[in-house]
C-alpha positions in Angstrom: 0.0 0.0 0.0 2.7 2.2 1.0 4.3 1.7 -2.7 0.9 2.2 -4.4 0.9 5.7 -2.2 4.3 6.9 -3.7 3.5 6.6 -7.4 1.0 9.4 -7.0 3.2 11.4 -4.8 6.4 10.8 -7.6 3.7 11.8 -10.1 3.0 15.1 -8.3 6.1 16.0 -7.9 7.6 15.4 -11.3 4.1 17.9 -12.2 5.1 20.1 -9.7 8.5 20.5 -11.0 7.4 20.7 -14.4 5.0 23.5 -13.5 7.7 25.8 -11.6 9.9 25.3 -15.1 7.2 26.4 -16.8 6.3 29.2 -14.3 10.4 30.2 -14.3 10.2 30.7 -18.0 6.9 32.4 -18.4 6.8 36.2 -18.7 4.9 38.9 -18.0 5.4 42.0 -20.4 6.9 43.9 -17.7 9.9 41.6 -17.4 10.4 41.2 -20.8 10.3 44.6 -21.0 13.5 44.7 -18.1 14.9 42.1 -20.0 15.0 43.8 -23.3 15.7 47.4 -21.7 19.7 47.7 -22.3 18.9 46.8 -26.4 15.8 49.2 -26.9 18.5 51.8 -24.9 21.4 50.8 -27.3 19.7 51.0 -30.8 23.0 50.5 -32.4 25.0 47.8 -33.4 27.4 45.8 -35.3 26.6 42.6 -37.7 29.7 40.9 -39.0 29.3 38.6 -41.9 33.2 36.7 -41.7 34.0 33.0 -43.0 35.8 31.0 -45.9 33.0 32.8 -48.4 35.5 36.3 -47.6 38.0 34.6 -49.3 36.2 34.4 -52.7 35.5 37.9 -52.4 32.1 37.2 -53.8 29.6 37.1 -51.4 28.6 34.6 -48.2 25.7 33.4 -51.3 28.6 32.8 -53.7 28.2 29.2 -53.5 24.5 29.1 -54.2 24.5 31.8 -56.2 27.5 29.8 -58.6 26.5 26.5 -57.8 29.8 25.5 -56.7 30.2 22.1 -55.5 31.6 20.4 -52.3 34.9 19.3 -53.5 35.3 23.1 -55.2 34.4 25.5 -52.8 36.4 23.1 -50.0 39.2 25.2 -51.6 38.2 27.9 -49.7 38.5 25.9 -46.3 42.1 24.8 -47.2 43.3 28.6 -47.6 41.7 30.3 -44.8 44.2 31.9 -43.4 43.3 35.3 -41.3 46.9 36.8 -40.3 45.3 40.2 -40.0 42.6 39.3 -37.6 42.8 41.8 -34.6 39.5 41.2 -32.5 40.4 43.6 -30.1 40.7 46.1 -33.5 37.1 45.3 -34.4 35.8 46.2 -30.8 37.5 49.3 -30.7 36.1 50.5 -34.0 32.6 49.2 -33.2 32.8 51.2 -29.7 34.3 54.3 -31.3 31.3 54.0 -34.2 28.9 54.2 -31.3 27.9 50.9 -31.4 27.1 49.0 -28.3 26.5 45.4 -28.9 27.8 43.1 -31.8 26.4 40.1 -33.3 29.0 37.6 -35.7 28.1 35.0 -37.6 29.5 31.6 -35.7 27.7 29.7 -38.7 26.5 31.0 -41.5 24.8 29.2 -44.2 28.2 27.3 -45.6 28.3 25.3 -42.7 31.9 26.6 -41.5 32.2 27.2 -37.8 34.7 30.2 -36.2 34.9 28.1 -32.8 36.1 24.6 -31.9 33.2 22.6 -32.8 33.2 18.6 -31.3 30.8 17.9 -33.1 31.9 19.1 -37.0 35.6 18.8 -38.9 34.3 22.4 -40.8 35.5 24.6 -38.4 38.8 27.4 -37.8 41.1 25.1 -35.9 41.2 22.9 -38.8 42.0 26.1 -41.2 45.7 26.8 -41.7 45.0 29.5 -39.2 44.2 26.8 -36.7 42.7 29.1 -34.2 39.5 29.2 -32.6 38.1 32.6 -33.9 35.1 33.2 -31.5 36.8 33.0 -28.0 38.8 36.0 -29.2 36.1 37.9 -30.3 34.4 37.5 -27.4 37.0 38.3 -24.9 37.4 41.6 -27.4 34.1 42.6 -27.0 33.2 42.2 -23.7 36.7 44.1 -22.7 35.6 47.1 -25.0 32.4 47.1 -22.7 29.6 46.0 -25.9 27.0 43.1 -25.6 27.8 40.2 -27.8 25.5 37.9 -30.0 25.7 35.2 -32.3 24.6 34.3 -35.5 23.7 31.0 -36.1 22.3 29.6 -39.7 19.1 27.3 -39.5 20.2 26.2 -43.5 23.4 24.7 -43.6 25.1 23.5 -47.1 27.5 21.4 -46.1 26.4 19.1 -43.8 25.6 15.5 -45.2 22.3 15.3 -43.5 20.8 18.9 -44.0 18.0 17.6 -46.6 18.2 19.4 -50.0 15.5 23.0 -50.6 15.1 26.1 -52.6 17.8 27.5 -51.2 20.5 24.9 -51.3 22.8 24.8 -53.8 22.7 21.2 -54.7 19.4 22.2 -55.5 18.2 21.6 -59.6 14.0 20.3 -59.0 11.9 18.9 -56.5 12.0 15.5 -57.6 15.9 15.4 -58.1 15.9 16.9 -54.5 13.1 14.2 -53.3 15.7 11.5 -54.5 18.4 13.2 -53.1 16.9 13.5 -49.4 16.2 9.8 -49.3 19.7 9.6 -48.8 19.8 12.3 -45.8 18.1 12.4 -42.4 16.6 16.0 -41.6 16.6 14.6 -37.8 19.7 13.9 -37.4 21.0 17.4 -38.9 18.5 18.9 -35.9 20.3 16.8 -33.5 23.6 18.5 -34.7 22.0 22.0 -34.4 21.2 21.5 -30.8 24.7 20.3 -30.1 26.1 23.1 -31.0 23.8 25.4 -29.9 24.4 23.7 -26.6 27.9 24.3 -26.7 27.4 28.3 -28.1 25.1 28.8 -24.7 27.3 27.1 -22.3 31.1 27.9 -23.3 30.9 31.3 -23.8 29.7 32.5 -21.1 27.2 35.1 -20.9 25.2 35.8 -24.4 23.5 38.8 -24.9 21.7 37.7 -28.3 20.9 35.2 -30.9 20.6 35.6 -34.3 19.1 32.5 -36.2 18.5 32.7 -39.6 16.2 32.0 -41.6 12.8 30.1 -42.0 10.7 29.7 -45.5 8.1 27.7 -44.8 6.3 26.5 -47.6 6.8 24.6 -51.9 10.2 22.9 -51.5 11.1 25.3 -47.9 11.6 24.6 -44.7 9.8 25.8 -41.5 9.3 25.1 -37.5 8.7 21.6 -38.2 12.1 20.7 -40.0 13.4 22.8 -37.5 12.0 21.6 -34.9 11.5 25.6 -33.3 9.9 24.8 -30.3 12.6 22.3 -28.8 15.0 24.7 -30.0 13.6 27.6 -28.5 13.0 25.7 -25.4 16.5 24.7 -25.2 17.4 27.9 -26.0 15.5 29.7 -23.3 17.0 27.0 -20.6 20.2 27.5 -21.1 20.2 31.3 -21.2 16.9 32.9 -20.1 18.0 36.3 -20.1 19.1 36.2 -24.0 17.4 38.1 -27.0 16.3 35.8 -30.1 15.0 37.3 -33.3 12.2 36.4 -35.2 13.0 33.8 -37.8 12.3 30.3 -36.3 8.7 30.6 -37.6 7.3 30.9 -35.2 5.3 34.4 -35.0 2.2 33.1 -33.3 3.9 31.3 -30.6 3.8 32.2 -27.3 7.6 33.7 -26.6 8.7 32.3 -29.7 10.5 35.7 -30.7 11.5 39.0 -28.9 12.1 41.3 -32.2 10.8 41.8 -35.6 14.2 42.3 -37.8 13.3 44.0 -40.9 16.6 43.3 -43.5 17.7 46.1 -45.8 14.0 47.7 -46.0 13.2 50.7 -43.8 9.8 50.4 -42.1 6.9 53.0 -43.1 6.8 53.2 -39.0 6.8 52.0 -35.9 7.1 47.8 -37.3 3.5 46.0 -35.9 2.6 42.9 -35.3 -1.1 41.7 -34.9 -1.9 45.4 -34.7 0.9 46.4 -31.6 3.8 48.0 -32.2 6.7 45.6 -31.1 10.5 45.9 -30.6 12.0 45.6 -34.0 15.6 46.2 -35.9 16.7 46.7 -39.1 19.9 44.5 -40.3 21.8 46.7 -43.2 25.0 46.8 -45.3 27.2 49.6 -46.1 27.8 47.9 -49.7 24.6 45.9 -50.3 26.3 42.6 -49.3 26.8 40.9 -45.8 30.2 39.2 -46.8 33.1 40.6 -48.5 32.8 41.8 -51.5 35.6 43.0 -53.2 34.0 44.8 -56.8 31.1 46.4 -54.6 29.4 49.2 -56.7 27.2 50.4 -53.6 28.9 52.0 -51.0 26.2 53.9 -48.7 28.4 57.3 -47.9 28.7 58.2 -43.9 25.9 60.6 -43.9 23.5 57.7 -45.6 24.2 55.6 -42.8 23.8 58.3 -40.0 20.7 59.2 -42.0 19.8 55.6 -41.6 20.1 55.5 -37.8 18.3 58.5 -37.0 15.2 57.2 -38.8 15.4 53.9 -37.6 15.6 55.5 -33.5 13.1 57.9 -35.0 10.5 55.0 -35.5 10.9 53.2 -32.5 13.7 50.4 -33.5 17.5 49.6 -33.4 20.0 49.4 -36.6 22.3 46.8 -36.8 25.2 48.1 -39.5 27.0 45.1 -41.1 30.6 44.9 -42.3 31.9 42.0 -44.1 35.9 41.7 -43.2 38.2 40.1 -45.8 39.9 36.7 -46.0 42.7 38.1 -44.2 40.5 39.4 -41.1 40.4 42.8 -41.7 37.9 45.4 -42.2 38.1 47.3 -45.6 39.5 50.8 -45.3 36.3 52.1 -46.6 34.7 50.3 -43.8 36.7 51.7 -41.3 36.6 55.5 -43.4 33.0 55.0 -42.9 32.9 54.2 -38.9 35.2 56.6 -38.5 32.8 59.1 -39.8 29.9 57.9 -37.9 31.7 58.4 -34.7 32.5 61.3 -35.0 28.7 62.3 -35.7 28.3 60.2 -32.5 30.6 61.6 -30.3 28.3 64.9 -30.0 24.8 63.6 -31.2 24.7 60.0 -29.3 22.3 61.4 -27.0 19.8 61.9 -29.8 20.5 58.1 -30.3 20.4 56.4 -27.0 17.9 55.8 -25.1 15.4 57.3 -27.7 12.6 56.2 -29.8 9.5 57.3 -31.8 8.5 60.9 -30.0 4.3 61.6 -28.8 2.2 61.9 -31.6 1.5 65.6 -30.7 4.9 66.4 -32.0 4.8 66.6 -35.9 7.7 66.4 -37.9 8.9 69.2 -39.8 9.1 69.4 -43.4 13.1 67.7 -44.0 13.6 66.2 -40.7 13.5 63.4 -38.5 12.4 63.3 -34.8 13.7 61.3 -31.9 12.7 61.6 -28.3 14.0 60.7 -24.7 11.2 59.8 -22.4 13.4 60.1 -19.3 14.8 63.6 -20.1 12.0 64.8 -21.9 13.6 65.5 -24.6 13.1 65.9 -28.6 15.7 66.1 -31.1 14.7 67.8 -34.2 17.5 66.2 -37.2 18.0 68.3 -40.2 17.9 66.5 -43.1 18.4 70.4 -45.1 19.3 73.0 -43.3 16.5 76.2 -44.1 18.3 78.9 -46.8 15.7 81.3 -44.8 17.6 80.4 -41.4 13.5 79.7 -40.0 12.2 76.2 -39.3 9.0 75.9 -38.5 7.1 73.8 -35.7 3.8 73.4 -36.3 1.5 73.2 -33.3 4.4 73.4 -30.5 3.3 76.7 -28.8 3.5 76.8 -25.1 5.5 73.5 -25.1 9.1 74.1 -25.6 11.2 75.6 -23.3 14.6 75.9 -24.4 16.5 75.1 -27.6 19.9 74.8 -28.4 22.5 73.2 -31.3 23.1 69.5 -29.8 26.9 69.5 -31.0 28.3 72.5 -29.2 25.3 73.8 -26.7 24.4 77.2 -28.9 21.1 78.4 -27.8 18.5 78.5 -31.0 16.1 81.8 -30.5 12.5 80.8 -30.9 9.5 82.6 -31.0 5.5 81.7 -31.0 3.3 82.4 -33.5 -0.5 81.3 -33.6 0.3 78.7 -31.6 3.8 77.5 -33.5 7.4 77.7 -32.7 9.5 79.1 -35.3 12.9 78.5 -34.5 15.9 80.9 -36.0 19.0 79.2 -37.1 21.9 80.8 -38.3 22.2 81.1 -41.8 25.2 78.6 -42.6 24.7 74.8 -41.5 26.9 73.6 -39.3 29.7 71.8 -40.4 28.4 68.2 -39.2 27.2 65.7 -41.6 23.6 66.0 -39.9 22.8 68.9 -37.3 20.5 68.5 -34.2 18.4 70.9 -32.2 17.9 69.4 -28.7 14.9 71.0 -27.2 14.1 71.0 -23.6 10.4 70.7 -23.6 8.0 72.2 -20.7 
């Protein structure tokens, strides 16, 4: 009898314990709120697209893009070589850019790994370089005082198990992939994901984000179910509770399946939704209109693009995460770095119009060639000027009685203002300043 008591007692507590996991994971928007606080604060960061693909100078999509097969692109893999790589380089630039957290890609969709895998040969230390990559960076970052985040692909092209889709570059039809897969095991390749997800979360120490990529769901795609999203996510959220994941396991309508929406090389209308509420969102962009290195690039965004680009990204409420693609040797391009440069120096005496801010209240319109951002702590708006009035007047449309004091954000200049018919017309000298975008801090009533 006694026996027959303790199976329901065993039973209760095993539901018990179940119930408090479920109860320590569970959130309230409050505390996810807290724990998203020090990213909707930072709005700006770094995403580094770095592995064999840099060497090509082509692209990280060269491979799909070419169709390059296995025993081809290996070559790659046998060259790697980074002699230039200077983490501690990286983190100085990102910090002096303004940045405050960084996100590289420990995987991307080639399979190769920065860090010292167990569970995969395609990885640094078996590079000439014969280095774990990550551990540095890490170290780097974290001494340079920036959060740090990993990219991890979902899609990977050279593992002998990831089943064959749209996107892979083995990939010809659906019924040469069908007889392809018959030879692979989808399951096992999730096996391998968590393994080294498991090792990401645990040997690293503290990780501030996660950046998996991507989902496409759907005709010859994959989705949460190939993924297998929710054991992911759940071993995800157990190992590291406190972390940030984007939004591209598929799995939108899931309960604390995602923490941001990240919009890639679009800017949102506005404030980014999501069944009808705004959300916390970030836009992922290049300076050169690729993520790796591409050496015969055509688009370089200038300096003043990219500022541009993180004004109105704050201005609507989200984060911008800039990418640079470093070359086979490790470094960052010189028009890279030109271009960093150049933002911190915008930084250095407009960053308060950056941190900490967001969308401002709906009573304040935007003039006519600007973008608005707002502190809600200081009560603050900053008014950016895309063109700088030839009349030396910029007007502000329904702010009578509201402002209290105005001045030039990068050297503290008072701006006159006067009120008319309920407006605040604001006199600025005559000559824009010499920054690549000027600000007007005004201390509201």
């Amino acid at each position: 009898m006694k026996r027959l008591l303790l199976i329901p007692a065993l039973v209760l507590l095993v539901l018990l314990s179940l119930g408090a996991r479920k109860w320590k994971y569970a959130e309230t928007p409050a505390e996810k709120a807290r724990r998203m606080r020090w990213w909707q604060e930072a709005r700006f960061g770094m995403f580094i697209h770095w592995g064999t693909y840099s060497l090509s100078g082509r692209s990280e999509w060269v491979k799909y893009y070419e169709k390059i097969p296995e025993e081809e692109y290996t070559k790659y893999f046998r060259h790697f070589y980074p002699d230039l790589y200077d983490p501690a380089r990286w983190a100085r630039l990102a910090r002096e850019a303004g940045m405050r957290y960084a996100v590289i890609t420990a995987k991307h969709h080639e399979g190769f790994c920065l860090w010292d895998s167990k569970y995969t040969d395609y990885k640094a230390t078996n590079t000439p370089y014969g280095r774990d990559l990550l551990r540095p960076f890490v170290k780097a970052f974290r001494e340079a005082g920036l959060r740090v985040g990993f990219y991890y692909s979902l899609l990977d092209w050279h593992h002998p198990q990831y089943t064959l889709d749209k996107y892979h570059p083995l990939f010809r039809n659906p019924n040469q992939a069908r007889e392809e897969n018959r030879h692979r095991n989808m399951k096992a390749y999730v096996e391998y994901m968590k393994n080294q997800l498991r090792e990401l979360l645990t040997q690293f120490g503290r990780v501030d984000l996660l950046f998996l990529d991507f989902s496409f769901p759907g005709k010859n795609g994959k989705g949460r179910q190939d993924w297998h999203s929710t054991e992911l996510l759940s071993l995800i959220r157990s190992l590291q509770p406190w972390i940030i994941i984007n939004d591209r396991l598929d799995l939108l309508d899931f309960p604390g399946g995602w923490d941001y929406r990240t919009p890639e090389q679009v800017m949102p209308r506005g404030w980014v939704k999501h069944g009808g509420h705004r959300v916390p969102w970030e836009t992922c962009q290049t300076i050169t209109g690729y993520w790796g290195y591409m050496r015969d690039s055509n688009g370089w965004k200038s300096t003043r693009q990219l500022i541009t680009m993180l004004i109105e990204a704050v201005s609507k409420g989200g984060n911008l995460l800039l990418n640079v693609g470093p070359t086979g040797r490790g470094a960052f391009p010189e028009k890279t770095v030109r271009r960093l440069k150049g933002i911190g120096r915008w930084m250095r005496y407009h960053s308060r119009s950056i941190y900490g801010c967001t969308q401002p209240p709906d009573e304040f319109k935007k003039p006519d060639n600007c973008l608005l951002t707002y502190n809600p702590q200081t009560r603050r708006l900053y008014i950016h000027v895309l063109s700088w009035p030839s009349i030396g007047r910029l007007h502000l449309e329904g702010y009578g009685g509201k402002v209290e004091y105005a001045q030039l954000l990068h050297d503290a200049s008072e701006v006159k203002f006067t009120e008319e018919k309920g407006d605040v017309i604001l006199h600025l000298p005559i000559r824009k300043p010499a920054v690549a975008v000027p600000v007007i801090e005004v201390f509201l009533k």
